[in-house]
N, C-alpha and C positions, 0 to 999 in steps of 0.2 A: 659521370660518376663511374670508377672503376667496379665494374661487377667482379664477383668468383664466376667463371666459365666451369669449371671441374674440379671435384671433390671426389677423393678416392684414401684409400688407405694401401701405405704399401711397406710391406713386410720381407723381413729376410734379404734386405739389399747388400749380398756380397758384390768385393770389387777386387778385380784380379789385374794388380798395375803394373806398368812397363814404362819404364824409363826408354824414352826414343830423343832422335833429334831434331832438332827443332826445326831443322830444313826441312822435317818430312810435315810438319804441322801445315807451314805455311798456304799450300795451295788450298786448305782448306778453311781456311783462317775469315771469319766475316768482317765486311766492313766495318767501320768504327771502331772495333777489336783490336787487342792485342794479346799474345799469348801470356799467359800466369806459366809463373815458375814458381816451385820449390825450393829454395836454396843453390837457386840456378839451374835446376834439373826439370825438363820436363816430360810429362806424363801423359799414358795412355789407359784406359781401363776398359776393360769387359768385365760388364755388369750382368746380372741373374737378380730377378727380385719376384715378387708376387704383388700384383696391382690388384687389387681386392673393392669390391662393394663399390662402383664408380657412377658416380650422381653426376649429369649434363644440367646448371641453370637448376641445381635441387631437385633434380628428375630423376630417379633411380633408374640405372639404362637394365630392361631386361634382357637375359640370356646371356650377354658379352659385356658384363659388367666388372667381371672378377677373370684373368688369365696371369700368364707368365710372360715377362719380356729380357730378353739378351739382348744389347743394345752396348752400340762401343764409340766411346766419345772421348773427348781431349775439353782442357781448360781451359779459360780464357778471362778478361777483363777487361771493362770497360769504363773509363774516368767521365763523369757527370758533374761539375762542379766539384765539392771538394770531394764527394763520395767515390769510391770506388765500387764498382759492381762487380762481382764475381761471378761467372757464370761457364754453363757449358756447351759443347755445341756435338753433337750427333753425326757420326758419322754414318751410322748405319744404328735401325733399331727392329727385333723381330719380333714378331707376335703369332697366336695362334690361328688369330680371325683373319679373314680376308677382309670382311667391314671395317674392324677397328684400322686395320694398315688404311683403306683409304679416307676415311675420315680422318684421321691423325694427317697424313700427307695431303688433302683437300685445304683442311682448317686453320694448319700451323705449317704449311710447303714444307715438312718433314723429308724422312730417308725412312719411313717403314717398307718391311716388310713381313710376307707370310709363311712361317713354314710349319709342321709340325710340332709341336713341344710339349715335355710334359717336365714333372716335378715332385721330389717327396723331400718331406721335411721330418727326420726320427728325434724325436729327443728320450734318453737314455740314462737314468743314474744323472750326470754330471755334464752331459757333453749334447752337444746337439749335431747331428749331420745333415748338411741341405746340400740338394742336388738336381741341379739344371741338366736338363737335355733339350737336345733340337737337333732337328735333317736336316741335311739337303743334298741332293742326286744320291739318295738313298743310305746317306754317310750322318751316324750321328755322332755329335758330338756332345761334351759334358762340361760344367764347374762343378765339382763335388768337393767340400771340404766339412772338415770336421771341427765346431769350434767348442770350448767351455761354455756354459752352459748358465753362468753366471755372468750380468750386465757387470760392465762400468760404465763409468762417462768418460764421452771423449776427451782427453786432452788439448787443452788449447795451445796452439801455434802448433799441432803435431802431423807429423805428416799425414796421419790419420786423418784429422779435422783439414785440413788441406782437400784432401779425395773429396771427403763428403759435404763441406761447407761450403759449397756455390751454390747462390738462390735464383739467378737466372739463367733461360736457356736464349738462345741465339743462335738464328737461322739465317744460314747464306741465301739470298734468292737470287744474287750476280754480285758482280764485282764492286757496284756501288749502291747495292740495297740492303741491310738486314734486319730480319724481324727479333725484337729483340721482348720476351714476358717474363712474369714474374714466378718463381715456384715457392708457396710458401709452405714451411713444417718448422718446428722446433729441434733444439740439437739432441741428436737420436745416442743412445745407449751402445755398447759395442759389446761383440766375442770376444774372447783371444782366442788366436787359432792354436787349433792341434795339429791337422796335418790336410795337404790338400792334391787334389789330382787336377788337373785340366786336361781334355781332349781338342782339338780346337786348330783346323788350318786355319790358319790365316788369309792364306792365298784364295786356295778356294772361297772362303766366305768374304775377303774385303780386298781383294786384287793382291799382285804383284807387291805394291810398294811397302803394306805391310806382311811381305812372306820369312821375312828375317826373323820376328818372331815366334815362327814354327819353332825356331830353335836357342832363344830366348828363356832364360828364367823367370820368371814374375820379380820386379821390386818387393811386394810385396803381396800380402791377399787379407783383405779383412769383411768382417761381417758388421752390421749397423740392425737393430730392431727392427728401426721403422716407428712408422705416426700416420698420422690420417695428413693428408696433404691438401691443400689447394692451388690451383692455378688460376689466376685473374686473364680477366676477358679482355681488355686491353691489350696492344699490340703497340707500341714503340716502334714506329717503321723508322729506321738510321737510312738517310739518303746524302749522295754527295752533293 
């Protein structure tokens, strides 16, 4: 019987997107996988969120229950019969704790790691600003945007709901293995944006291949509420 492994609530998940090419996805791409597109286009995001109140097995975890994670991932699916699975896959994800990185990399063969980070969240009149930061070799970097202050609901079929509606994650562990769980939450509320900054090499923090864009626009950037989330304990190994 599928258990919930992890229960958490997570707030303020900005997503800051880039249309890339699709040659650049593939050496990343997990077995059984194939890449999700948009309207033919596909996508990259850096994400900023707040992972709050985090229960292991109904166990509330002390001290490193609640932090901040920047973490930069691409889309992907998976056909099961007639369903289609939506999911995402992690390229890289950072955290404050040194623990949390290797448990998360221990339990699910993840891409955590650790660096410094903090976060403030103002709301104001009408308008909310949230704003990511994290180091590294003493270089920080930011997502700060500014959004209305007022929910809507997501639009369905919108590129929006595209970014945020994938309910599985999927992990490369080689060429012909991938762990494939479930994430589950409800369809989350949204900002509109006002206006937004990013800091953010690319090179330094995720190699060479994405250093193009340093000098890149965002597609877009949006902000999602959040909900309390579960992750099932189950693992779906895809072998060839």
């Amino acid at each position: 019987m599928m258990q919930t492994f992890l229960k958490s609530y997570w707030k303020d998940i900005v997503m800051v997107n880039y249309e890339v090419p699709k040659q650049l996805l593939l050496p990343y791409l997990p077995f059984g996988t194939e890449l999700d597109d948009f309207e033919g286009k596909y996508y990259i995001s850096l994400v900023g969120f707040q992972f709050l109140k985090s229960s292991i097995f109904r166990v509330p975890i002390p001290f490193f229950g609640s932090f901040d994670e920047v973490n930069l991932r691409f889309y992907v699916k998976r056909k099961v019969g007639e369903e289609i699975r939506r999911g995402v896959v992690f390229i890289s994800e950072i955290v404050p704790y040194r623990i949390v990185a290797f448990l998360a990399n221990t339990l699910y063969k993840e891409h955590y790691s650790y660096a410094k980070m903090s976060s403030d969240i103002f709301i104001q009149n009408t308008e909310k600003a949230i704003w990511y930061r994290w180091q590294k070799n003493k270089i920080v970097f930011s997502i700060k945007a500014v959004f209305e202050n007022e929910e809507t609901e997501m639009l369905k079929n919108s590129h929006e709901a595209f970014i945020y509606e994938h309910y599985y994650g999927y992990t490369k562990l080689n060429d012909s293995q991938t762990w494939e769980y479930r994430v589950n939450h409800g369809s989350w509320n949204t900002n509109k944006l006002v206006n937004y900054q990013i800091v953010c090499d690319f090179k330094l923090l995720y190699g060479e291949t994405f250093a193009f864009l340093n000098d890149q626009k965002p597609h877009s950037v949006y902000n999602a509420v959040g909900s309390a989330v579960s992750i099932d304990w189950e693992i779906n190994k895809i072998k060839a």
